[in-house]
N, CA, C and O atoms as a MOPAC input file, in Angstrom:
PM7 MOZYME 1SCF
protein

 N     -2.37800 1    -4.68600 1    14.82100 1
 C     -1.95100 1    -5.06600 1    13.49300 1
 C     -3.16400 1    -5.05000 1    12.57000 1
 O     -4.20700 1    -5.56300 1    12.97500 1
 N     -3.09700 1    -4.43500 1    11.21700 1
 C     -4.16900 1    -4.12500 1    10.35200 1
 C     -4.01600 1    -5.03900 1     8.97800 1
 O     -2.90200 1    -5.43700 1     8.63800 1
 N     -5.00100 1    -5.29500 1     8.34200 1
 C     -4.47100 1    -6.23200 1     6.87600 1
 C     -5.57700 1    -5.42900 1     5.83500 1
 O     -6.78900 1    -5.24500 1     5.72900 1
 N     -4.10300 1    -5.03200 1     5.04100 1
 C     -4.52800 1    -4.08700 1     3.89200 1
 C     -4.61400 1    -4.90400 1     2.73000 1
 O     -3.78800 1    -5.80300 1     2.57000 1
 N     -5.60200 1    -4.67600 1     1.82400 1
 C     -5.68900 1    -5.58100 1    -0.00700 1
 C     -5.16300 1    -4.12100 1    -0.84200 1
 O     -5.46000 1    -2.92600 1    -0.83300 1
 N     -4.36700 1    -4.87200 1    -1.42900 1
 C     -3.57400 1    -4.04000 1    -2.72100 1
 C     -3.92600 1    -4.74400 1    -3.92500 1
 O     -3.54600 1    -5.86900 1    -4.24900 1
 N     -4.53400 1    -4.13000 1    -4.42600 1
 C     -5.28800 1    -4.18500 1    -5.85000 1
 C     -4.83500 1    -4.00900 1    -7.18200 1
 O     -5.44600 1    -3.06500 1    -7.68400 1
 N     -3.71800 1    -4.71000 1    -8.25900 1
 C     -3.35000 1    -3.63300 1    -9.26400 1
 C     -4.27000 1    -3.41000 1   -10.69700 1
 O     -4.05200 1    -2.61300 1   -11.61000 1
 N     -5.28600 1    -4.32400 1   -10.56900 1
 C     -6.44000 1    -3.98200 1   -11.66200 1
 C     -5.99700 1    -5.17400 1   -12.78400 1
 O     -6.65500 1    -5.45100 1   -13.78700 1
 N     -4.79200 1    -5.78000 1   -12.39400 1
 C     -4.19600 1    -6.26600 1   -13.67500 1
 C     -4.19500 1    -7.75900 1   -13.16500 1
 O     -3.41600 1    -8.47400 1   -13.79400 1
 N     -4.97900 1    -8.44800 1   -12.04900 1
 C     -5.08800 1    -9.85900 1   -11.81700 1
 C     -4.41100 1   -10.14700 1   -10.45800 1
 O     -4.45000 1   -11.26500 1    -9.94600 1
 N     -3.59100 1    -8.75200 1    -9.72100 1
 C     -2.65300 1    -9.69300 1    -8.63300 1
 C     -3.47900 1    -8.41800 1    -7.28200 1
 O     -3.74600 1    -7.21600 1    -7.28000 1
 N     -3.57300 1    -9.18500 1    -6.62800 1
 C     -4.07000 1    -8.88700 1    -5.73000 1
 C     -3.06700 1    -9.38300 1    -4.07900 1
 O     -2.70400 1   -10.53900 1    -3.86400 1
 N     -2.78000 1    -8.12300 1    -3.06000 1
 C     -1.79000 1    -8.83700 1    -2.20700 1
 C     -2.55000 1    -8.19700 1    -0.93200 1
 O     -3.14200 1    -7.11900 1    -0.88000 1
 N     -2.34800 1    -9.27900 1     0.20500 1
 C     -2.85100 1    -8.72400 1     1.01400 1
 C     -1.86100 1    -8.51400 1     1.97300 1
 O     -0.98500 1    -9.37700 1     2.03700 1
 N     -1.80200 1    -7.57500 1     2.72300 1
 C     -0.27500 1    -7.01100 1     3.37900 1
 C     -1.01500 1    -6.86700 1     4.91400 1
 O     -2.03200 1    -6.19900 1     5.10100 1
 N     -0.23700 1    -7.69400 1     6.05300 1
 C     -0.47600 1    -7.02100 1     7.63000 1
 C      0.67100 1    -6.00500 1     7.69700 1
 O      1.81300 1    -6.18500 1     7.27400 1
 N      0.17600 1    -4.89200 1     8.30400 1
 C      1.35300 1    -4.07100 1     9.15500 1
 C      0.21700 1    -3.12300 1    10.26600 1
 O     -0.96700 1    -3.18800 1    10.59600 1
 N      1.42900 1    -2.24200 1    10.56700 1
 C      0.98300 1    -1.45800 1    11.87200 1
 C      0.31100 1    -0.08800 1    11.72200 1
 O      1.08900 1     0.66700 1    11.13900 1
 N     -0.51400 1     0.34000 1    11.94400 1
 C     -1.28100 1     1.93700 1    11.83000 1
 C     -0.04000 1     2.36300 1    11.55600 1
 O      0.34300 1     2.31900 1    10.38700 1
 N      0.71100 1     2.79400 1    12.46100 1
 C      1.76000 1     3.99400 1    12.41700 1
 C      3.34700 1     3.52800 1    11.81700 1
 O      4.42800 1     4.01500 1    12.14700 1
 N      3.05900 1     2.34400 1    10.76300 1
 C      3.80900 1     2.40600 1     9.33900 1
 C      3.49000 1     3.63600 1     8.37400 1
 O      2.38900 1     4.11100 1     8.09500 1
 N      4.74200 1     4.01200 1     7.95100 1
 C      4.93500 1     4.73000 1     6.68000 1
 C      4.30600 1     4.09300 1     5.38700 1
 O      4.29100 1     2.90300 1     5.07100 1
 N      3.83000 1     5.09500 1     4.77000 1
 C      3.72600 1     4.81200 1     3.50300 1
 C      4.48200 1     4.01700 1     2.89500 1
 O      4.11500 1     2.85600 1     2.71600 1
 N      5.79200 1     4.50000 1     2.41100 1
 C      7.65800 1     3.69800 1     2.14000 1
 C      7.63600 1     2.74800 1     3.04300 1
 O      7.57400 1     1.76000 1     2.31100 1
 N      7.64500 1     2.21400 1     4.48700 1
 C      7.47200 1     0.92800 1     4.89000 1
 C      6.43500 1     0.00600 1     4.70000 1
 O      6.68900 1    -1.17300 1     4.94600 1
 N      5.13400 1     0.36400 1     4.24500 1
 C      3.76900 1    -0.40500 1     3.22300 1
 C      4.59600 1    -0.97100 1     2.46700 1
 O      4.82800 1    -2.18000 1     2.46600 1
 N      5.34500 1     0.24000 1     1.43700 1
 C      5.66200 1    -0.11300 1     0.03100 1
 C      6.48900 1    -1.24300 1     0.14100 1
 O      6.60100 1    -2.05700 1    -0.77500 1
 N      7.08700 1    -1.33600 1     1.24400 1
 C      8.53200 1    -2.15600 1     0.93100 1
 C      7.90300 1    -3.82000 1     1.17600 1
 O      8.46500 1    -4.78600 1     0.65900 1
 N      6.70900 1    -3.94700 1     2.00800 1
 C      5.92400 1    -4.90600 1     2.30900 1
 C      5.69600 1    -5.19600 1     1.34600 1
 O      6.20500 1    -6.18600 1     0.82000 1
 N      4.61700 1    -4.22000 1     0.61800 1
 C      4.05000 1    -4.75400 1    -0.97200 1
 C      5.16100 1    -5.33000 1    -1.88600 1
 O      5.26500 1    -6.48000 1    -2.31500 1
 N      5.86100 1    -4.39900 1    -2.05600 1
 C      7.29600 1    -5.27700 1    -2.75900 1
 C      7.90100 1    -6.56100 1    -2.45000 1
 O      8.23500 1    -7.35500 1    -3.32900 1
 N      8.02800 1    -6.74700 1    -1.33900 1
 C      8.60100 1    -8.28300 1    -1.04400 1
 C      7.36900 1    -9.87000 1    -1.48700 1
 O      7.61400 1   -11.00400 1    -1.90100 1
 N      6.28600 1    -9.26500 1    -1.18200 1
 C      5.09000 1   -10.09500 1    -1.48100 1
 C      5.44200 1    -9.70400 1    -3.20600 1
 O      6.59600 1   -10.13100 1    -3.22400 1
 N      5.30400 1    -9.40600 1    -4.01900 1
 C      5.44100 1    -8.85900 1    -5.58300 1
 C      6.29500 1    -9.42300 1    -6.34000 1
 O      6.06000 1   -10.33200 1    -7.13600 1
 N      7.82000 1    -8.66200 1    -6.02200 1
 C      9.16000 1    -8.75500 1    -6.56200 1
 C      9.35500 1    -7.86000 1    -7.41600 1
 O      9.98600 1    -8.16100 1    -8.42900 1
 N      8.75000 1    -6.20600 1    -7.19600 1
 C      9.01400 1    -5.25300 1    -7.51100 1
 C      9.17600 1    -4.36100 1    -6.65600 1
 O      8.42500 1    -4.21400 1    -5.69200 1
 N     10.64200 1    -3.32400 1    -7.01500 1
 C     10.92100 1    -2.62400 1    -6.44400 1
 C     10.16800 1    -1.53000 1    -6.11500 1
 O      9.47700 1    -0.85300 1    -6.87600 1
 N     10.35900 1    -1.37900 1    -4.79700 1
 C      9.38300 1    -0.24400 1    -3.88100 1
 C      9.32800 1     1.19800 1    -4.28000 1
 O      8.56100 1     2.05700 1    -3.84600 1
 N     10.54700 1     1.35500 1    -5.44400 1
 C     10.04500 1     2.89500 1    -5.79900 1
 C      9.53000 1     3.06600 1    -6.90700 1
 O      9.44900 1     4.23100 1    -7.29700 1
 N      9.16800 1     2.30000 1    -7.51900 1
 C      8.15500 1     1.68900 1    -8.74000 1
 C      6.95800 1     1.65400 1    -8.26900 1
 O      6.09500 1     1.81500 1    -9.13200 1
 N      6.56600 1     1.49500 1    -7.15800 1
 C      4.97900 1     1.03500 1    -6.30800 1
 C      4.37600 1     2.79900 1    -6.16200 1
 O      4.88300 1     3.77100 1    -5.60200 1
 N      3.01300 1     2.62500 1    -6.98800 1
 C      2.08700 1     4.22300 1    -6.51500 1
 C      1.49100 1     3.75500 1    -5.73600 1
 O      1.59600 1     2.55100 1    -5.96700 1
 N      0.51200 1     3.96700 1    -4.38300 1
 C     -0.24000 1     3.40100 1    -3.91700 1
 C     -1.38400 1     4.79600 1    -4.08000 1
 O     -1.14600 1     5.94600 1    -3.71000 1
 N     -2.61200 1     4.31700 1    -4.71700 1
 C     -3.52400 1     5.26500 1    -4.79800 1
 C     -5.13900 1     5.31300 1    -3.89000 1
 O     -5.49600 1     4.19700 1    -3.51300 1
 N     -5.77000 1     6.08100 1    -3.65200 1
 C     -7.73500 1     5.79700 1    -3.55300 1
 C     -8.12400 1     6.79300 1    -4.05700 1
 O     -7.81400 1     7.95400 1    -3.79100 1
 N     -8.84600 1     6.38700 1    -4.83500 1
 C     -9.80300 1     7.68200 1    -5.74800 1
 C     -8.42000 1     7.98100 1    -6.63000 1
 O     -7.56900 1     7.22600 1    -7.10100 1
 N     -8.57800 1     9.36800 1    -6.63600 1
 C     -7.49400 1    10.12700 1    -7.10900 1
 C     -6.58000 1    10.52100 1    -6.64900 1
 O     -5.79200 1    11.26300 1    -7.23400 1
 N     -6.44100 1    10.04800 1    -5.27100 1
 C     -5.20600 1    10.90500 1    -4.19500 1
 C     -4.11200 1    10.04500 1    -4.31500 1
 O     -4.23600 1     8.82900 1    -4.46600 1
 N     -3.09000 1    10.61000 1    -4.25600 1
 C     -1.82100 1     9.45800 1    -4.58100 1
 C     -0.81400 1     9.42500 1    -2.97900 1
 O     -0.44900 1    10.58600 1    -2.79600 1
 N     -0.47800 1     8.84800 1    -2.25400 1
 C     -0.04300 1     8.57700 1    -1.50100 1
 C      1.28600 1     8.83500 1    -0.89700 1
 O      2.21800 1     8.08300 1    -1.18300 1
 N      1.47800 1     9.95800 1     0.01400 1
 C      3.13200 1    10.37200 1    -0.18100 1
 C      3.59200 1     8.85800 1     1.28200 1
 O      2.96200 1     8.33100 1     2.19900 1
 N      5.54300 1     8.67000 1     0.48500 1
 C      5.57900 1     8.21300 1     1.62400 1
 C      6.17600 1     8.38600 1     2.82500 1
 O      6.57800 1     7.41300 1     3.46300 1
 N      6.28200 1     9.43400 1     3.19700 1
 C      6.60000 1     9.90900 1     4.55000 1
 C      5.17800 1     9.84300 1     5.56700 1
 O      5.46000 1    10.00500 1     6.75500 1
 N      3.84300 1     9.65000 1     5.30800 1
 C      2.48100 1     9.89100 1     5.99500 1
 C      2.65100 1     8.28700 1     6.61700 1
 O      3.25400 1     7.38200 1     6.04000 1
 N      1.92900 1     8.18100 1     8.00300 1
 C      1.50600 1     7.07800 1     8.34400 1
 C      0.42100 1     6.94100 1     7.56800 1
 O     -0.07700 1     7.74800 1     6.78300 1
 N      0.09400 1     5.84600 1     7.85600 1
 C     -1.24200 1     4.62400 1     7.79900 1
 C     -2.28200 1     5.46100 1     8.18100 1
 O     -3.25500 1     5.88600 1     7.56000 1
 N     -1.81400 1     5.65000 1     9.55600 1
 C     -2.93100 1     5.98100 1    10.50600 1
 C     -3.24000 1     7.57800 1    10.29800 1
 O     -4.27800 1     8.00300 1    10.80600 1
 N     -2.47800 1     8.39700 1     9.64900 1
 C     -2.73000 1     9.73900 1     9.02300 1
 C     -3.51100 1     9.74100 1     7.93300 1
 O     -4.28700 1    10.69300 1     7.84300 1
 N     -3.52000 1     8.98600 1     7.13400 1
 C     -4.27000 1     8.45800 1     5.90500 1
 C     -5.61900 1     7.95500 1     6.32500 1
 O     -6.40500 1     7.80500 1     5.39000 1
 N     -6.06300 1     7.66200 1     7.52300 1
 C     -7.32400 1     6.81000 1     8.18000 1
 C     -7.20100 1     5.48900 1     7.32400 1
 O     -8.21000 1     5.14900 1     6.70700 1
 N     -6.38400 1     4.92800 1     7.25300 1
 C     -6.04900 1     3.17700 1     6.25300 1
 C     -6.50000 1     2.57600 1     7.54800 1
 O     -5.78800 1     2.70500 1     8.54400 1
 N     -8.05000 1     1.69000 1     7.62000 1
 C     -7.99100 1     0.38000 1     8.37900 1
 C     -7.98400 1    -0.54600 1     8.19600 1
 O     -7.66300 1    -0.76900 1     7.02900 1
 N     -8.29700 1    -1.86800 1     9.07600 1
 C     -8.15800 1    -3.16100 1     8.92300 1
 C     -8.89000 1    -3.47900 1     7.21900 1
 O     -9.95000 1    -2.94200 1     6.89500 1
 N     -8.46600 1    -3.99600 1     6.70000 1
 C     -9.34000 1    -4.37000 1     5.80000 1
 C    -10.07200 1    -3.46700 1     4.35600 1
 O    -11.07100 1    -3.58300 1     3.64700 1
 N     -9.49200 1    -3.01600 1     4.40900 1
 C     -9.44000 1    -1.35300 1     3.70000 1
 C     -8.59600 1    -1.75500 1     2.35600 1
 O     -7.55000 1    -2.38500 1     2.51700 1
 N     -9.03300 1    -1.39900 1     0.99700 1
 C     -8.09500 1    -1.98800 1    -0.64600 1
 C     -7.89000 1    -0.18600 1    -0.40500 1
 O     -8.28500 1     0.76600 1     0.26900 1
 N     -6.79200 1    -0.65900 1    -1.72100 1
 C     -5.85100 1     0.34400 1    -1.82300 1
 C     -5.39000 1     0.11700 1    -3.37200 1
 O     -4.79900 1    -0.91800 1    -3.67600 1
 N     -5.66900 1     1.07700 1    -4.29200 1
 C     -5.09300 1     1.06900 1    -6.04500 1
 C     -3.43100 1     0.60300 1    -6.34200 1
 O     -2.61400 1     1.52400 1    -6.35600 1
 N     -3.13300 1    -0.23700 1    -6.48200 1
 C     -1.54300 1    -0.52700 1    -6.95900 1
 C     -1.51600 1     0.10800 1    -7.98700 1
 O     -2.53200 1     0.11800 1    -8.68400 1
 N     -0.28200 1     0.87000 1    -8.41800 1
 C      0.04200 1     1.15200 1   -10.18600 1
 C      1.75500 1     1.39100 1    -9.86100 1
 O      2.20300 1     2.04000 1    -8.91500 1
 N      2.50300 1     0.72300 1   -10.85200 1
 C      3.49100 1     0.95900 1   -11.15700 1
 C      4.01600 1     1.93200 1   -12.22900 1
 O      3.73800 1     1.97600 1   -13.42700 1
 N      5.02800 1     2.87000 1   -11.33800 1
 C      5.42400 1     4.16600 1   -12.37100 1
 C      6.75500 1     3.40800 1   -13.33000 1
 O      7.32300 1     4.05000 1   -14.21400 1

């Protein structure tokens, strides 16, 4: 089990456990329940790469402890 920080730049900061070989779309739905925004509203970004969600975690190299850009479309 890994614990990711989701960052949205705008004051809220969430920190989410899940599993390497979660989906992207199963992250999201995590981040959302911690939030109270809907999961297809959630970008999850680093750098400039934007995050599809069909990829694991663990395809992405996302580890323990690892932030991640929030932005809502």
């Amino acid at each position: 089990m890994i614990e990711v920080l989701c960052n949205d730049r705008l004051g809220k900061k969430v920190r989410v456990k899940c599993m390497p070989d979660d989906t992207i779309g199963d992250f999201k739905k995590l981040v959302a329940a911690q939030t109270g925004t809907d999961p297809r509203r959630i970008v999850l970004r680093k750098w400039h790469s934007t995050y599809k969600d069909n990829i694991t975690l663990a395809d992405y190299e996302i580890h323990d402890g690892m932030s991640l850009e929030l932005y809502y479309s």
